[in-house]
C-alpha positions as CSV (number, residue, x, y, z in Angstrom):
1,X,30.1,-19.2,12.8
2,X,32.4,-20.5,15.3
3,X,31.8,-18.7,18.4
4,X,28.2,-19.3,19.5
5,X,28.7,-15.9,21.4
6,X,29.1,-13.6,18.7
7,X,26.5,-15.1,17.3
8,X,24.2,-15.1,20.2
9,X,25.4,-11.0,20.2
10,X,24.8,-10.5,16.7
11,X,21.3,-11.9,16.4
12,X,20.0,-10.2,19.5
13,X,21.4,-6.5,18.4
14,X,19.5,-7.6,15.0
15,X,16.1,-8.1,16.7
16,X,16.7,-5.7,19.2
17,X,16.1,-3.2,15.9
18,X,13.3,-4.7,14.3
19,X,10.7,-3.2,16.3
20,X,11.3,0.1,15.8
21,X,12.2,0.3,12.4
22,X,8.9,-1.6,11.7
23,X,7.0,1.5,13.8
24,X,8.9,4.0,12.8
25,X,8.1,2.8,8.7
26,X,4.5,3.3,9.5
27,X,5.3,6.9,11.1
28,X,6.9,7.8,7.5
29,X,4.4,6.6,5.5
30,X,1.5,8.4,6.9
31,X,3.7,11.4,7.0
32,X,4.7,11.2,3.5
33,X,0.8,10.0,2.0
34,X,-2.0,12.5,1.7
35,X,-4.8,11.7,4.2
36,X,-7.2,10.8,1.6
37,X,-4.8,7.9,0.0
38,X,-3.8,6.5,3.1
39,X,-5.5,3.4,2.6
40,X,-4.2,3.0,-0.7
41,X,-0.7,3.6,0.5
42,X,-1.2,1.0,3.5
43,X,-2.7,-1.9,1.2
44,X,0.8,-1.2,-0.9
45,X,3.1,-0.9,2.2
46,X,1.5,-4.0,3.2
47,X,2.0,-6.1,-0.2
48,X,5.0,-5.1,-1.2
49,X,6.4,-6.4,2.7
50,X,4.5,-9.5,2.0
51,X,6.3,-10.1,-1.4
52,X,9.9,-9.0,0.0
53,X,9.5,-11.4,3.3
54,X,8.9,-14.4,0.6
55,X,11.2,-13.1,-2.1
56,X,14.6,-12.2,-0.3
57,X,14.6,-15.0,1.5
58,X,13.9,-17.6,-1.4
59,X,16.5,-16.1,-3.6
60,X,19.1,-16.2,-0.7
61,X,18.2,-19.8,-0.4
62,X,18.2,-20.9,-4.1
63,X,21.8,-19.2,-4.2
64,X,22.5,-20.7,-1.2
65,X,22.0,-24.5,-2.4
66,X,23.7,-24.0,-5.7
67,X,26.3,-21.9,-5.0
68,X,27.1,-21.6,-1.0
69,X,26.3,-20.3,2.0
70,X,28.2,-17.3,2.0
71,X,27.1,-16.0,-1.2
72,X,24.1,-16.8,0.0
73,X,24.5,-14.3,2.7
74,X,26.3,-12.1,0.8
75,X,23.1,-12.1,-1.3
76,X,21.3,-10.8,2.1
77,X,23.5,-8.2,2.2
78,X,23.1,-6.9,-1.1
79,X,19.1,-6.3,-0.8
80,X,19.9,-4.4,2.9
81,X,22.5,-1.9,1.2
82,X,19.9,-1.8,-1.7
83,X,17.3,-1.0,0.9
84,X,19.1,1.4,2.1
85,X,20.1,3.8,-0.9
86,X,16.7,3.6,-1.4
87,X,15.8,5.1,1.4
88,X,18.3,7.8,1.2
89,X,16.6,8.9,-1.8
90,X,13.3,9.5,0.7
91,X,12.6,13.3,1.1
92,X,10.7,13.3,4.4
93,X,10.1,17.1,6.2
């Protein structure tokens, strides 16, 4: 980027939804598990953010280096739209 500004703006409305998407994930999930395979559900929730915090970002770097930085990115966008038509497919009451 060349304007440290929008930048500065861009990463700070970023973070500034982190938080409560990371609460309100948890909300969901309880809702959406039966009581008695909570745990289960939790141990999941847990790996599978585990593998996706290692994963996303080490494919976005790999095309990064051999191909550029803005496929790269591009890349980042991809899994976030992917993330979210999965989500629209989430029948919550």
């Amino acid at each position: 980027m060349k304007n440290k500004i929008y930048f500065i703006t861009l990463v700070s409305i970023g973070t500034f939804f982190a938080g409560p998407l990371q609460s309100a994930s948890r909300s969901i999930m309880s809702n959406l598990m039966p009581h008695e395979s909570q745990g289960i559900g939790f141990g999941l929730f847990t790996a599978s953010g585990k593998i996706t915090a290692f994963i996303g970002p080490l494919l976005s770097a790999i095309l990064t280096f051999y191909i550029s930085q803005r496929v790269g990115y591009g890349f980042s966008a991809v899994l976030l739209l992917l993330g979210l038509i999965l989500l629209l497919k989430v029948k919550t009451e």
